[in-house]
PLY file of the C-alpha trace (Angstrom):
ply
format ascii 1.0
element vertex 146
property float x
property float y
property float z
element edge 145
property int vertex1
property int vertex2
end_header
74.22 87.18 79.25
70.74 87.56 78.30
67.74 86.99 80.25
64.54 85.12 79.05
63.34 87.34 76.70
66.57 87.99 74.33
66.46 83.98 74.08
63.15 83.67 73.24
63.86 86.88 70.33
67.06 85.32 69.39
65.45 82.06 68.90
62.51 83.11 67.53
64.31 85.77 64.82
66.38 83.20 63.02
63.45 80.26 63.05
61.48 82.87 61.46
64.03 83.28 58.32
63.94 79.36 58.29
59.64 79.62 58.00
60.00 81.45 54.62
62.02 79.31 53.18
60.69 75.77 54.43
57.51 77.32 53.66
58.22 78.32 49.62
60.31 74.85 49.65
57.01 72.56 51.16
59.62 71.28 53.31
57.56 70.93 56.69
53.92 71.57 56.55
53.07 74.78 58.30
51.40 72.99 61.03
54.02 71.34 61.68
56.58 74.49 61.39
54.11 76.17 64.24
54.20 73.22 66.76
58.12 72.88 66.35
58.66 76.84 66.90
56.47 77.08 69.54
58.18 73.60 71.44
61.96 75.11 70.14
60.82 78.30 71.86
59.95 76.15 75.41
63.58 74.86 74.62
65.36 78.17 74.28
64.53 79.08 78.15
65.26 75.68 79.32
68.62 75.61 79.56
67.95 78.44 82.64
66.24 75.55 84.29
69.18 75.36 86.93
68.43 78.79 88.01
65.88 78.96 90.69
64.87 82.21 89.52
64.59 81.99 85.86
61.01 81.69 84.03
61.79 78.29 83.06
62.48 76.93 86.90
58.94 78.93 87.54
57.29 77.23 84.51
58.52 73.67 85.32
57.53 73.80 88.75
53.89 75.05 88.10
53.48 71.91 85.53
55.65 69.63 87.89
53.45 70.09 90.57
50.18 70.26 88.57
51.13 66.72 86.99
51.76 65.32 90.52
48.88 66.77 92.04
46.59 65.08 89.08
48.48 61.41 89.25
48.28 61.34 93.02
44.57 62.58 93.04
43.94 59.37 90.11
45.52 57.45 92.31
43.83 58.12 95.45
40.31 57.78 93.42
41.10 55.57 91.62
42.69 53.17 95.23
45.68 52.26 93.13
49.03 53.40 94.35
50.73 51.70 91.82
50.95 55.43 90.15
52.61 57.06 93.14
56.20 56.72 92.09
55.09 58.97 88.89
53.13 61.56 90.90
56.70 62.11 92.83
59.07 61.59 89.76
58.30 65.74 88.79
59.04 66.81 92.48
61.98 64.49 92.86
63.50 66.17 89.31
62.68 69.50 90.72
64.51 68.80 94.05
67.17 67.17 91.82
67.93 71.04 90.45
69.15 72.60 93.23
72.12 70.43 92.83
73.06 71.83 89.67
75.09 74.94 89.50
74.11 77.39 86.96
75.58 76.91 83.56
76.90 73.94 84.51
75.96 70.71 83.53
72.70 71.27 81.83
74.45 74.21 79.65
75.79 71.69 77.44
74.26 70.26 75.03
74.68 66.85 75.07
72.14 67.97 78.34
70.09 69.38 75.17
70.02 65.85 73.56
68.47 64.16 76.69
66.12 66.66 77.33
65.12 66.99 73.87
63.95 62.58 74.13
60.11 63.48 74.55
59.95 66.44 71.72
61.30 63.25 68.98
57.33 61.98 70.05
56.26 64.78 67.67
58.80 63.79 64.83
62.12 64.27 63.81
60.92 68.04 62.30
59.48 69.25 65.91
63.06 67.56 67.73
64.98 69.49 65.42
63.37 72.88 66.32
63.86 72.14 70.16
67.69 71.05 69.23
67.64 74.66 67.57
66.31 76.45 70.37
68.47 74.99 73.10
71.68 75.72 70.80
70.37 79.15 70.32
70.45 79.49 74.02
74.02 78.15 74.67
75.09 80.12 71.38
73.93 83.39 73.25
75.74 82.43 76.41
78.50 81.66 74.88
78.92 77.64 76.58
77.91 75.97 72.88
80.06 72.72 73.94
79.22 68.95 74.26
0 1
1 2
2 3
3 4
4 5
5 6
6 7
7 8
8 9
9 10
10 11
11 12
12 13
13 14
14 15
15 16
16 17
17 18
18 19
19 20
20 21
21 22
22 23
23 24
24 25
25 26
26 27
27 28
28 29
29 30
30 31
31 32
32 33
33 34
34 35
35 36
36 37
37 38
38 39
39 40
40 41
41 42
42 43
43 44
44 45
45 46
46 47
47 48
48 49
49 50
50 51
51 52
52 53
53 54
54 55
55 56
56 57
57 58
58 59
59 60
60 61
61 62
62 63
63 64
64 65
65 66
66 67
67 68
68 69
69 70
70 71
71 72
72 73
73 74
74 75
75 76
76 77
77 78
78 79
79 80
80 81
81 82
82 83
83 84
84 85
85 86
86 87
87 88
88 89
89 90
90 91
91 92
92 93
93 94
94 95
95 96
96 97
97 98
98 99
99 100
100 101
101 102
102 103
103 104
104 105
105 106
106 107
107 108
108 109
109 110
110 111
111 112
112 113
113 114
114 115
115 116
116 117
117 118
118 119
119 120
120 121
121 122
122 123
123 124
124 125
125 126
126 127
127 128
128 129
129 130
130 131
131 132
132 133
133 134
134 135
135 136
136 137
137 138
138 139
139 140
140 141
141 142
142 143
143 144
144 145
């Protein structure tokens, strides 16, 4: 069992071997190398997500909120509550947690493939790293299973 902090240095030790060599090989620009280990870092706490506790939970909740705050404030300026259903879509999947028992369901990872969806927005190179970093996580705990 390891808490935040060995995931994020057991993800980020073996991406870092993979930099070198991507690098040397020019097979992902180093832009793009950045984004995807900073987004497969984001993924190697998430799995912790069902953990009311855990950094991730904490993380997800300040953005979940912040993001419904800012769609119900447009949509009380802007006097169209056709955007309300979104502003309550990040508390309803926070709410939605406490449900799930810790790793449980979203230790697995075909969890890690739906939660991965929006990361494939930044290409197939930046999906890959988050892949990486929530298998790094379930490798760790010892639950790498579909």
């Amino acid at each position: 069992m390891s808490g935040y902090r060995g995931h994020l240095a057991f993800y980020l030790g073996t991406v870092s071997f993979g930099f070198v060599a991507m690098s040397l090989l020019g097979i992902i620009p180093p832009p793009a190398y950045l984004l995807g280990m900073a987004v497969g870092a984001a993924y190697a706490i998430l799995p912790d997500i069902d953990t009311p506790s855990s950094k991730a939970r904490q993380i997800l909740a300040m953005a979940g909120l912040s993001i419904s705050l800012i769609v119900l404030g447009y949509s009380v300026l802007a006097a169209d509550m056709s955007y309300l259903s979104i502003s309550m879509a990040p508390l309803a999947f926070l709410l939605l947690l406490y449900f799930f028992k810790h790793r449980g369901m979203i230790h697995t990872m075909s969890a890690g493939l739906f939660l991965s969806v929006p990361a494939m927005a930044a290409g197939y190179a930046v999906w890959a790293f988050a892949m990486w970093g929530y298998a790094s996580h379930l490798i760790l705990d010892g639950k790498l299973r579909l």
